[in-house]
C-alpha positions in Angstrom: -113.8 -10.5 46.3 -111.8 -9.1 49.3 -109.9 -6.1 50.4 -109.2 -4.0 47.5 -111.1 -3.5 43.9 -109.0 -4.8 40.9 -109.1 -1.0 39.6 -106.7 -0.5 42.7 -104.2 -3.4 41.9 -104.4 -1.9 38.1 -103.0 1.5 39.8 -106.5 3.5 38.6 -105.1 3.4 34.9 -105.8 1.4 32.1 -104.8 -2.7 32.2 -102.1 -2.1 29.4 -100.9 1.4 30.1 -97.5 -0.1 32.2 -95.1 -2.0 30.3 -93.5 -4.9 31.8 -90.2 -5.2 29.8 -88.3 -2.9 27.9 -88.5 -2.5 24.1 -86.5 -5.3 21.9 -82.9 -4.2 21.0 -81.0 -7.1 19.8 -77.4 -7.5 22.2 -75.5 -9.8 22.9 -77.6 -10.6 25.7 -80.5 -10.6 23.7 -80.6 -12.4 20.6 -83.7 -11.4 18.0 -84.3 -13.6 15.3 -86.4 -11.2 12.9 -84.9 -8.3 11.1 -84.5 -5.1 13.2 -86.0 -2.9 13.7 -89.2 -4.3 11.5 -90.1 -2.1 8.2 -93.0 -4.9 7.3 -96.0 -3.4 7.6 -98.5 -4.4 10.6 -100.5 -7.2 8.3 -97.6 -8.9 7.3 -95.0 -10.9 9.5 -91.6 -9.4 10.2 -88.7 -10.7 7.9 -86.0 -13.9 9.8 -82.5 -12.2 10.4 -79.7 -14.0 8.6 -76.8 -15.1 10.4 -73.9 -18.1 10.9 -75.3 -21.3 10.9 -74.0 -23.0 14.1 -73.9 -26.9 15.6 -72.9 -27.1 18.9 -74.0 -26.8 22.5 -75.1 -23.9 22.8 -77.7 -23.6 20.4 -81.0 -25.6 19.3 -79.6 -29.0 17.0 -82.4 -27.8 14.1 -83.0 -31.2 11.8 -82.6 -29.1 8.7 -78.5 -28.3 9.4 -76.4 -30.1 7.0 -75.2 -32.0 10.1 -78.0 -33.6 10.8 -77.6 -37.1 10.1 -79.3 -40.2 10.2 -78.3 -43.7 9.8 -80.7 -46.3 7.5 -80.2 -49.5 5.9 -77.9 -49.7 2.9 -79.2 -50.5 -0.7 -77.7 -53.8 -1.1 -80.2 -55.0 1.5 -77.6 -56.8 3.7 -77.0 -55.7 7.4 -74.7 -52.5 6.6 -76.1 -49.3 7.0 -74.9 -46.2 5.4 -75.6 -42.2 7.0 -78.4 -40.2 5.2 -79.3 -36.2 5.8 -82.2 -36.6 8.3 -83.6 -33.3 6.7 -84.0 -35.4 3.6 -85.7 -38.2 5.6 -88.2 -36.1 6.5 -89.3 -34.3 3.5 -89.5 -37.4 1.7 -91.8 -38.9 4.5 -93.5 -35.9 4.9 -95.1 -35.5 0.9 -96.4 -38.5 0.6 -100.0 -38.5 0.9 -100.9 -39.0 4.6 -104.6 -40.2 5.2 -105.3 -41.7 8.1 -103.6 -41.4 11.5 -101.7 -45.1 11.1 -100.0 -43.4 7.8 -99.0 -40.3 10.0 -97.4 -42.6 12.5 -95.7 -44.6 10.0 -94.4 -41.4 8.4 -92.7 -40.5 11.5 -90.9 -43.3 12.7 -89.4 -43.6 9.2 -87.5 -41.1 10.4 -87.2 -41.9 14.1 -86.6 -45.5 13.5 -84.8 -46.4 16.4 -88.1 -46.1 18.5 -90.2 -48.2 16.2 -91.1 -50.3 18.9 -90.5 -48.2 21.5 -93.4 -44.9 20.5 -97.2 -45.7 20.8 -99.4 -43.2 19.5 -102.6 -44.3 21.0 -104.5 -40.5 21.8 -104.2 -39.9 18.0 -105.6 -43.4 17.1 -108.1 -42.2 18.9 -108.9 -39.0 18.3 -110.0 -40.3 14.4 -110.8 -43.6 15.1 -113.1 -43.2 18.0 -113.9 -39.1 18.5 -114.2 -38.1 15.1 -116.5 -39.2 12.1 -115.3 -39.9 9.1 -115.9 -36.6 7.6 -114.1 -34.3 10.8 -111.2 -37.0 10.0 -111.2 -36.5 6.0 -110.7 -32.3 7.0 -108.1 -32.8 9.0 -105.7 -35.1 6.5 -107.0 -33.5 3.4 -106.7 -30.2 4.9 -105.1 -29.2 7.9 -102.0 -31.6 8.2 -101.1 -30.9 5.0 -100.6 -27.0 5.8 -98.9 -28.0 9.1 -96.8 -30.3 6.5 -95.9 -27.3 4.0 -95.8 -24.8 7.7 -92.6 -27.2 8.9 -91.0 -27.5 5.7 -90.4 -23.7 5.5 -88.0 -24.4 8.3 -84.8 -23.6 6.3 -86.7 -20.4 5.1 -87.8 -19.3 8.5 -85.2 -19.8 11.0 -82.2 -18.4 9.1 -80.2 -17.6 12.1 -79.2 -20.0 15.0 -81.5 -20.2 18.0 -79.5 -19.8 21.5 -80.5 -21.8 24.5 -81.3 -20.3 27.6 -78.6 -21.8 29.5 -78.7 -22.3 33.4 -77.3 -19.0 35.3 -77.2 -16.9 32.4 -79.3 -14.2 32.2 -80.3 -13.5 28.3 -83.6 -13.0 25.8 -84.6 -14.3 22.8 -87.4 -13.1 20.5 -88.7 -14.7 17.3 -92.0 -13.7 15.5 -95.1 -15.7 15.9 -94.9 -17.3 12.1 -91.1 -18.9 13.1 -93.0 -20.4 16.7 -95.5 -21.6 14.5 -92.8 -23.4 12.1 -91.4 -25.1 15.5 -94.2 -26.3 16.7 -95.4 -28.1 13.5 -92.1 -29.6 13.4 -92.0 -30.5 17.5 -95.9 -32.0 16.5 -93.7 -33.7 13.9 -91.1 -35.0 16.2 -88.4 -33.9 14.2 -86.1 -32.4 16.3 -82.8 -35.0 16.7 -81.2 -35.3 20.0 -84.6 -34.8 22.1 -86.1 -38.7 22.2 -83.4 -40.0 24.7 -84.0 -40.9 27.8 -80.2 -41.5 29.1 -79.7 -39.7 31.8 -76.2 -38.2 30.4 -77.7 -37.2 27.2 -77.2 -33.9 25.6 -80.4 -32.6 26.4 -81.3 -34.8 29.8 -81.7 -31.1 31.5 -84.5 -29.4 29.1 -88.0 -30.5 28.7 -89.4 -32.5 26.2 -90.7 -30.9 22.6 -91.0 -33.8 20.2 -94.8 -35.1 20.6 -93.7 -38.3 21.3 -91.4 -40.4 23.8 -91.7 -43.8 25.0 -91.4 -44.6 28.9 -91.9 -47.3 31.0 -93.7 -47.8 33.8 -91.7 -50.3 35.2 -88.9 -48.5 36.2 -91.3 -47.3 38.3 -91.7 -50.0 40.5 -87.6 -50.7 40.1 -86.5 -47.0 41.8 -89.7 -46.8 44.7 -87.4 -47.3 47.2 -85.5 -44.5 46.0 -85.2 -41.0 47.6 -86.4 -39.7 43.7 -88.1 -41.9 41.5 -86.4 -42.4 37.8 -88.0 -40.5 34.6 -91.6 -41.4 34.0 -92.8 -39.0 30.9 -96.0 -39.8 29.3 -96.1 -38.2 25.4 -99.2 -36.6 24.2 -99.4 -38.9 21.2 -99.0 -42.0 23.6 -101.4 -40.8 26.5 -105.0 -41.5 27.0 -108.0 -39.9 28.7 -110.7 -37.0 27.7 -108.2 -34.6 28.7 -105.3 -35.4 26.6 -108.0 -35.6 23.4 -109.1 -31.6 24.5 -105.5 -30.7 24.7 -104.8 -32.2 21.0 -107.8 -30.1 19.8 -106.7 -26.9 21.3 -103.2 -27.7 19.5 -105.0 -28.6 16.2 -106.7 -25.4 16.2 -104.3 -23.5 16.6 -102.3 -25.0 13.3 -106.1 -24.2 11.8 -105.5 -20.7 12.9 -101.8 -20.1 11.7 -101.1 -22.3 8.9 -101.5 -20.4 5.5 -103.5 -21.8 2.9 -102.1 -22.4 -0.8 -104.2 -19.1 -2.2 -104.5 -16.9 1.5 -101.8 -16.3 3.9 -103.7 -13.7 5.9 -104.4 -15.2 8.9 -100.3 -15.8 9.3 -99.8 -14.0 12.9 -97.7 -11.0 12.7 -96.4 -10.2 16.2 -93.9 -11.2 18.1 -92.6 -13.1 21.6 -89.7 -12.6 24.2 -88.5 -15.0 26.2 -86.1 -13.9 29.0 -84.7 -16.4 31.4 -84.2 -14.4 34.9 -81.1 -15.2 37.2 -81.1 -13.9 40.7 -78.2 -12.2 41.5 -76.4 -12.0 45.1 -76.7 -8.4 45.1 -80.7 -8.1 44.5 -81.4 -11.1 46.6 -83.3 -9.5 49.8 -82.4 -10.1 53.5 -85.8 -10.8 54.9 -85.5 -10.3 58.2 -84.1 -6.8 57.5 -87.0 -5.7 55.6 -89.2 -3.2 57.4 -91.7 -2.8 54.2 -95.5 -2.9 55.1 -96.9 -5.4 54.1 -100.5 -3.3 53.6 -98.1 -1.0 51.7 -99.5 -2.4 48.1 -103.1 -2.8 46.8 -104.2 -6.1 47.4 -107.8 -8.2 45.4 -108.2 -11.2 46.9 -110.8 -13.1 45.0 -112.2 -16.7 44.4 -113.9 -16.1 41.1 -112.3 -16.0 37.8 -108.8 -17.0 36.5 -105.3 -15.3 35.9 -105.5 -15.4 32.4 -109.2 -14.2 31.9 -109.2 -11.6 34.6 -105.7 -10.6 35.2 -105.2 -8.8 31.7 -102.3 -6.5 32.0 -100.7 -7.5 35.6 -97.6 -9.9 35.5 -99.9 -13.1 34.9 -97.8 -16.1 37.1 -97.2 -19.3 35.4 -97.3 -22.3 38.2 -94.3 -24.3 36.5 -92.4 -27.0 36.5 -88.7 -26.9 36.4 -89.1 -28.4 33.3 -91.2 -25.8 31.2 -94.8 -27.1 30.4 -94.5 -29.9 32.6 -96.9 -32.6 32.2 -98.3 -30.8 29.0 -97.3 -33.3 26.5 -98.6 -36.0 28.7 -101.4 -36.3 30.8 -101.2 -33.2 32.9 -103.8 -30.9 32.5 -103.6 -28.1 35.3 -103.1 -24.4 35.4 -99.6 -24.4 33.7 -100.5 -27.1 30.9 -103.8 -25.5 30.3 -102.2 -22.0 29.6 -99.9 -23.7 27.5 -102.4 -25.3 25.3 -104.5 -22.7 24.5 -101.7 -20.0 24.3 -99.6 -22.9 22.3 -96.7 -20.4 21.5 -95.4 -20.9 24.9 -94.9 -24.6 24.2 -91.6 -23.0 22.0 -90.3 -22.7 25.6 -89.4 -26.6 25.7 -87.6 -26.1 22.7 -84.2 -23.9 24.4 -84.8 -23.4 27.9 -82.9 -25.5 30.6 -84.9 -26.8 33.6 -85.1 -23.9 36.0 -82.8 -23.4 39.2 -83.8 -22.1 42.3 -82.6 -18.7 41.9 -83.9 -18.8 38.0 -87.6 -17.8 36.8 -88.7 -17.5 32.4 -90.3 -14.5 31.5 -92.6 -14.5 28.1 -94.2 -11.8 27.0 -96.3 -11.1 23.8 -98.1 -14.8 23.2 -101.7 -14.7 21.7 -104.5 -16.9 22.8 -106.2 -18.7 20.8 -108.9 -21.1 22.3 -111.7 -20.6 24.9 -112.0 -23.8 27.8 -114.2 -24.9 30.7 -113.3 -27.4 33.6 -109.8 -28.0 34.9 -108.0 -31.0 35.1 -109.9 -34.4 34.4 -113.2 -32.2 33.3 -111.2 -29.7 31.1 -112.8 -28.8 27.6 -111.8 -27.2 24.8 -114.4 -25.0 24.2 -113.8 -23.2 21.0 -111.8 -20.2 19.2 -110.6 -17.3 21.3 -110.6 -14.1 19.8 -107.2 -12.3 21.1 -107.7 -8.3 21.3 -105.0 -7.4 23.7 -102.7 -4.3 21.9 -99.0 -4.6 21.0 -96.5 -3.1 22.4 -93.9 -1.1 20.0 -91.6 -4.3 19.3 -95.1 -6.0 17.9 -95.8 -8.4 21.0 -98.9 -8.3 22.3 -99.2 -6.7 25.8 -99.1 -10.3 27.7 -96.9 -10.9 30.5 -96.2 -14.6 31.9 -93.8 -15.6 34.9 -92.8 -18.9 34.8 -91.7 -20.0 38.5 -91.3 -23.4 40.0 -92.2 -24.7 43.3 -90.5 -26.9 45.7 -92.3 -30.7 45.2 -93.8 -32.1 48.7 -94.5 -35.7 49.0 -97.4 -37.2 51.0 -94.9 -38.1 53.5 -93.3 -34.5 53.5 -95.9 -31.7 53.8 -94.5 -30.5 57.2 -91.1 -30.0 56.0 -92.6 -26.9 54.0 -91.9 -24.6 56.9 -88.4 -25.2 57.2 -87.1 -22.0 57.3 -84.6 -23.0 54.3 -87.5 -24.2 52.3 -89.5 -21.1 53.0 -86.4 -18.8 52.3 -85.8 -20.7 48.3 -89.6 -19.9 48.3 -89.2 -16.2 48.8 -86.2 -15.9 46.6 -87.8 -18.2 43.8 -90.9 -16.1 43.9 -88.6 -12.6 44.6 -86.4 -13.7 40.8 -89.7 -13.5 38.6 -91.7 -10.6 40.8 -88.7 -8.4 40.1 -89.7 -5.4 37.9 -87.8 -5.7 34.6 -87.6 -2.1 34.4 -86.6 -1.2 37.5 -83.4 0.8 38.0 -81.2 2.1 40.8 -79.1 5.0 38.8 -82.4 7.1 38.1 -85.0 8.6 41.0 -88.2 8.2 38.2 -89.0 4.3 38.2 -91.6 3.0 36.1 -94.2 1.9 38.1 -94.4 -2.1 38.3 -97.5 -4.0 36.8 -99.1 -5.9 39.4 -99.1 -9.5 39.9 -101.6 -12.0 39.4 -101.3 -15.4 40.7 -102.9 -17.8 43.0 -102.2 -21.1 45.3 -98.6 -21.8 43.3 -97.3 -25.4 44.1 -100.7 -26.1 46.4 -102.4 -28.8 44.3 -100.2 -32.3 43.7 -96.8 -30.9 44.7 -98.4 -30.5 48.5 -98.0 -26.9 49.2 -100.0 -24.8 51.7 -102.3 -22.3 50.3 -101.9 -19.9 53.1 -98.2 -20.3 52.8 -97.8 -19.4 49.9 -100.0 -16.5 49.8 -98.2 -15.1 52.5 -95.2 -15.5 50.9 -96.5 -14.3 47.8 -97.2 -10.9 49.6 -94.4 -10.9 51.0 -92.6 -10.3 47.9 -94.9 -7.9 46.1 -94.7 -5.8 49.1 -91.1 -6.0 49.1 -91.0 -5.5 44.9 -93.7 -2.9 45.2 -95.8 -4.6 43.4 -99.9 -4.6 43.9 -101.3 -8.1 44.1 -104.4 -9.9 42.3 -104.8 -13.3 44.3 -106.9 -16.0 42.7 -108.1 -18.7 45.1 -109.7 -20.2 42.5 -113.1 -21.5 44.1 -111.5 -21.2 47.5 -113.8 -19.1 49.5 -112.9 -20.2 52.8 -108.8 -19.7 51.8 -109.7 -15.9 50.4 -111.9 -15.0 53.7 -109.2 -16.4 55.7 -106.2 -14.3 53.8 -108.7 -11.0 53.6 -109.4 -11.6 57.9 -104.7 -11.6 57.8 -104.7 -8.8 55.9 -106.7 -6.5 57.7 -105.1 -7.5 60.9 -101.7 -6.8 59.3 -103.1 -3.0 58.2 -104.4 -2.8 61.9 -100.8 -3.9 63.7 -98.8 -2.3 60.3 -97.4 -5.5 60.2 -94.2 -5.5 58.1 -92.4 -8.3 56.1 -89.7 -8.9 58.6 -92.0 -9.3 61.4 -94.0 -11.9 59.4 -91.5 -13.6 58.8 -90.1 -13.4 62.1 -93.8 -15.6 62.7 -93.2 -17.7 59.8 -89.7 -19.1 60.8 -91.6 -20.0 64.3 -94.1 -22.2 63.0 -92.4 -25.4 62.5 -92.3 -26.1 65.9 -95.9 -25.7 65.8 -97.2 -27.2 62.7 -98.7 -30.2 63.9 -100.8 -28.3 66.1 -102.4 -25.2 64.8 -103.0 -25.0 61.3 -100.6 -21.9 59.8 -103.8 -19.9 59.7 -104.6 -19.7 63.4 -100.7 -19.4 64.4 -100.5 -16.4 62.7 -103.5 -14.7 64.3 -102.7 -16.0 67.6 -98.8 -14.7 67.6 -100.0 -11.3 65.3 -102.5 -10.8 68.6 -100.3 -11.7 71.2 -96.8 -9.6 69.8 -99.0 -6.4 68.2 -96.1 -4.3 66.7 -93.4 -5.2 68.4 -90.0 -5.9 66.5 -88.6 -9.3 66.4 -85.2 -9.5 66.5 -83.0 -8.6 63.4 -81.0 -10.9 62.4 -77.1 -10.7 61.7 -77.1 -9.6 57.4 -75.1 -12.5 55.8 -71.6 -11.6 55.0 -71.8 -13.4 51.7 -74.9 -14.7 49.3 -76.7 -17.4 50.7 -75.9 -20.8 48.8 -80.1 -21.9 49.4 -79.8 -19.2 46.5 -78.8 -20.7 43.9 -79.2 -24.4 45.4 -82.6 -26.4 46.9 -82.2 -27.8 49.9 -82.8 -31.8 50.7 -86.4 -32.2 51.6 -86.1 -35.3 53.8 -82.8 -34.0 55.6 -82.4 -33.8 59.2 -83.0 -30.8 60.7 -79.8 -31.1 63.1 -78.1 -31.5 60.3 -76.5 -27.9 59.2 -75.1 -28.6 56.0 -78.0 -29.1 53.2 -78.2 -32.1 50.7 -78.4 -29.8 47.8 -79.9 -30.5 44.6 -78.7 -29.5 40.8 -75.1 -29.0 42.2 -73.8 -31.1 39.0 -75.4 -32.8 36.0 -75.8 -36.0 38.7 -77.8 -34.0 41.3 -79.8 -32.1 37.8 -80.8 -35.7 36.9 -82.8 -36.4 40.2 -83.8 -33.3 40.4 -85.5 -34.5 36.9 -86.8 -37.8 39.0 -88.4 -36.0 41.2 -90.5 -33.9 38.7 -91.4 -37.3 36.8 -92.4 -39.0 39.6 -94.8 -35.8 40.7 -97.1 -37.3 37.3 -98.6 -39.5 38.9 -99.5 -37.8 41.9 -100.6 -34.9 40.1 -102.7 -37.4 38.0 -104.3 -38.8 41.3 -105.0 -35.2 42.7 -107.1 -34.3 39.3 -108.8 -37.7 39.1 -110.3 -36.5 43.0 -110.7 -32.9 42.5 -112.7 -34.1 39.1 -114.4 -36.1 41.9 -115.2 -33.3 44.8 -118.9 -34.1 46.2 -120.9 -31.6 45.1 -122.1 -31.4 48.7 -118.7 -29.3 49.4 -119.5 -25.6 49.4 -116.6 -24.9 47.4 -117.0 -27.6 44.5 -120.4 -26.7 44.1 -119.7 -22.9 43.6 -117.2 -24.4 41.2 -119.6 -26.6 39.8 -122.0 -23.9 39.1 -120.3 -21.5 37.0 -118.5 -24.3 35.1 -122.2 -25.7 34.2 -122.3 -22.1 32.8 -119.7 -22.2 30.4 -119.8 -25.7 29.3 -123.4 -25.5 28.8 -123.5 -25.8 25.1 -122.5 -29.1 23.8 -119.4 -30.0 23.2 -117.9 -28.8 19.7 -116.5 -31.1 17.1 -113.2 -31.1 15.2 -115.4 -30.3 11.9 -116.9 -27.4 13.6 -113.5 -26.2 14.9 -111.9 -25.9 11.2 -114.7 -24.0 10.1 -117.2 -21.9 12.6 -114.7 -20.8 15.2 -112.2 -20.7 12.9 -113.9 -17.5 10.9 -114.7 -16.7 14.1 -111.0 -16.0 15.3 -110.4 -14.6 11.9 -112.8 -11.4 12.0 -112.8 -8.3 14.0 -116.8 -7.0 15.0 -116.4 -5.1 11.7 -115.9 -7.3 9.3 -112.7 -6.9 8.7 -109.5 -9.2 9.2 -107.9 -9.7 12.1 -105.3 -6.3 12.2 -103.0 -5.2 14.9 -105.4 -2.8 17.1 -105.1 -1.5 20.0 -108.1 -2.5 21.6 -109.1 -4.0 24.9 -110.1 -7.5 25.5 -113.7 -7.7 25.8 -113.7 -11.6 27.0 -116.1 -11.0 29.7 -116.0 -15.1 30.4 -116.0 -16.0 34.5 -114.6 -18.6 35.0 -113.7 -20.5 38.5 -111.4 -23.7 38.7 -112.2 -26.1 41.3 -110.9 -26.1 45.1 -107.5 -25.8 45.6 -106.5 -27.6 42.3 -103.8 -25.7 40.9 -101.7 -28.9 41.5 -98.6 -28.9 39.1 -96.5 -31.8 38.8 -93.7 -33.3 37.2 -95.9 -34.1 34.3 -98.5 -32.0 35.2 -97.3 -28.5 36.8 -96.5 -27.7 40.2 -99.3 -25.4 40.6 
């Protein structure tokens, strides 16, 4: 590592002792979907709050409302067809014995007819005809898909109360206990929820990710919209995809039903905390006017470090989420980068997909309290699921366990598009994007006693198949932690040559006391430059030949800049004063959406190489070497994931069951990803 020890980011106190959000208090800004405040005790989960069913807009369409509906061929055989309760459709579907993975299919399009010859579920196929013997197969439909069966049949019982979406420009939170995610999910893994298999672009839901397991798409629309500014939708489903990867993803999903469904004579290992989504709007009065800000840049501990991960080694700090607009991105497909890796082996965050609208540039998702529950090695086309995680971070006092995750999106660069990054507009939604989900949630201006801020760890967001330049967005990065006061942890994941060449910027910018606006003041200079000196040099070179002195302040905006709340046209001319903006109207939304489909198969290119790196390259064969580490054992089998690792997640060092403890994660597990692949895109996420 670089500059400063993590004990400085982590302010010299304990990873946990700083609290990220408040403490829940159901509003009518935040709705909380569990009886409060909780009088369960800590082994059992908190009771579902009971409230007025609703249908309409503004909350999640559940398949077990009275108004869901479904239309099916009448009795007399003939061509009429006559409306039946969906809810009906799927509990008779659903209780019939299920034994092989053809059955399971079958079962589900009885009640999703209309894609019958539209859905392929070929990664299930095989998962148990190819992957699995025929014993691992026999404990998974004797055992386990029956629970998840009897988990998403509760639904009714669970989720008494209507779920809000997290609608665009609206800031609001919404908490529900672990067991009424885990009902969700096993009825998303069902594809049961109606209105979310279109893909018209006017539909209902056209502007929130997927969360049914399974959507057809076709490839040749593809070829139809290339010559198209954004490419029409192109979603690969989990159940439909194919490669190793999207087999490991299904087993870190599977194990997590092993871990939360209750059994017919134990219900112990039901989770008992809860999670809080909060979706973030940036408002015009918080948004900052860089090139007013005379905050040093050296004014916040830095780490700069190319071993380990967020998630493993950031415990405690703000842990950031390289996202798609579209929350989990290419996670039900074949994406398998740093956002759909967190989100398969800390599956409660895949609840996300289920009420929150793609993201605007002024917007960011906070989630704090998931658990995770499975252990991995390798990254994209290598990754492995590599067994049960054992979970020992504390809870907080509203029972959510002491995990922070910012969820914010970066601007997608084509091949053909990489300079247009340092557009000063480009840069600017970059700052403010990143400034939206930095922002201390319990900051305040009416009181002189802040609560100190957590720091932040992140890493090379939107660098991998969404184009982004490392160094860019590190500097931007610290830009706005030193403007949100805010210590930063930065992962280069492998990267030694990026982490020596961002440690060599930051001690020149302690020895000038450089301050944000006089780096940005270098930033907006580079375009002109960019096909010259790489972003690295021109910094030096101009921090060398200016020293301290002042750039020029600009004019403060007499009103809220629009690139606030609006992305700019990537491929516009630069002469060209008014912006193309995106997401301005549901039109403008839908290519938005394009443009993060389309980023799939670029993303799925990137892996495929960085899967690829020769091991020659100093970087890929650090990599290389403490991957071999961790995946040295062989690989595990579905059998020995229902039963070893599963007893595994269930007991404490002691003995005893798993309890809510305030203890300390002892995962001591380094792990390095390889050379700047923290690619996201459209399908995969723009990390």
């Amino acid at each position: 590592w670089r500059c400063q020890p993590m004990e400085a980011v982590q302010r010299g106190l304990q990873p946990y002792e700083l609290d990220h959000v408040p403490p829940v208090v159901p509003g009518v800004n935040h709705k909380v979907l569990h009886r409060h405040p909780i009088r369960e005790p800590s082994h059992k989960p908190p009771r579902p709050y009971r409230g007025a069913h609703k249908w309409d807009a503004k909350h999640v369409r559940l398949p077990c409302a009275p108004e869901s509906k479904y239309p099916v061929p009448a009795d007399d055989g003939g061509s009429a067809t006559e409306i039946e309760s969906r809810w009906s459709m799927i509990e008779r579907a659903l209780l019939r014995p299920i034994s092989s993975s053809k059955q399971l299919q079958a079962a589900i399009l009885s009640y999703n007819s209309t894609y019958k010859g539209q859905w392929g579920f070929g990664a299930l196929h095989q998962l148990f005809d190819e992957e699995l013997d025929e014993s691992e197969s026999r404990v998974f439909f004797e055992d386990l898909l029956p629970r998840i069966i009897q988990l998403a049949l509760r639904l009714p019982e669970l989720l008494q109360a209507p779920i809000p979406l997290l609608k665009q420009q609206h800031s609001c939170a919404l908490t529900l206990t672990q067991e009424q995610i885990s009902c969700l999910l096993a009825n998303a893994l069902l594809c049961t929820f109606p209105r979310r298999n279109t893909l018209k672009r006017k539909s209902e839901y056209s502007s929130f990710p997927d969360i049914n397991f399974n959507r057809f798409a076709s490839r040749s629309v593809l070829h139809v919209m290339r010559s198209l500014t954004y490419i029409s939708r192109f979603v690969r489903r989990l159940y439909q995809s194919s490669g190793a990867a999207v087999l490991e993803k299904l087993k870190c999903i599977f194990h997590y039903f092993r871990r939360v469904s209750p059994t017919e004579r134990d219900a112990s290992n039901v989770p008992t905390g809860c999670v809080t989504f909060v979706r973030l709007c940036g408002k015009p009065e918080q948004q900052v006017h860089w090139p007013q800000s005379s905050v040093s840049l050296t004014s916040i501990p830095v780490h700069i470090t190319a071993g380990g991960t967020i998630e493993d080694q950031g415990v405690g700090l703000l842990q950031v989420d390289f996202a798609n607009m579209y929350l989990g991105g290419g996670v039900l497909g074949q994406g398998c980068v740093q956002e759909e890796i967190r989100f398969v082996i800390c599956p409660e965050l895949l609840v996300s997909k289920l009420f929150t609208e793609c993201l605007l540039p002024n917007e960011a998702l906070l989630m704090v309290g998931c658990e995770r529950y499975s252990n991995y090695s390798g990254y994209a086309g290598s990754f492995v699921w590599q067994g049960n995680h054992d979970d020992r971070t504390p809870y907080d006092a509203s029972r959510r366990r002491r995990t922070a995750i910012v969820a914010i999106d970066a601007l997608s660069f084509g091949k053909t598009s990489k300079a247009q990054q340092y557009r000063e507009e480009l840069m600017l939604r970059e700052l403010n994007k990143a400034a939206v989900g930095f922002r201390h949630q319990l900051a305040t201006t009416t009181t002189t006693t802040r609560t100190p801020a957590p720091g932040v760890a992140t890493g090379n967001w939107g660098c991998g198949a969404f184009g982004g330049d490392p160094h860019l967005k590190a500097l931007i990065q610290l830009m706005v932690c030193a403007q949100h006061n805010r210590p930063l942890a930065y992962f280069t994941f492998g990267n030694c040559q990026l982490r020596d060449d961002l440690h060599q910027l930051w001690q020149l910018f302690r020895q000038h006391g450089t301050t944000v606006q006089q780096l940005w003041a270098v930033l907006r200079r580079y375009k002109k430059e960019a096909g010259q000196r790489t972003l690295h040099q021109f910094v030096l070179d101009e921090l060398h030949k200016t020293g301290t002195e002042q750039p020029p302040v600009a004019p403060a905006p007499t009103e809220a800049s629009s690139t606030a709340q609006k992305s700019p046209d990537l491929f516009g001319d630069d002469s060209n004063d008014s912006l193309a903006l995106m997401l301005a109207d549901e039109d403008s939304a839908d290519n938005a959406l394009d443009v993060a489909d389309d980023a799939e198969q670029e993303q799925t290119n990137a892996m495929m190489s960085a899967a690829s790196l020769d091991s020659n390259n100093t970087n890929a064969a650090a990599i290389a070497a403490a991957i071999a580490v961790a995946a040295s054992s062989r690989q595990l089998t579905l059998l020995e994931m229902l039963d070893r690792h599963y007893d595994q997640g269930q007991t404490q060092p002691n003995g005893s069951k798993r309890q809510h403890q305030s203890s300390v994660s002892s995962d001591k597990c380094l792990k390095t990803r390889k050379d700047c692949s923290d690619g996201d895109a459209s399908s995969g996420s723009n990390s």
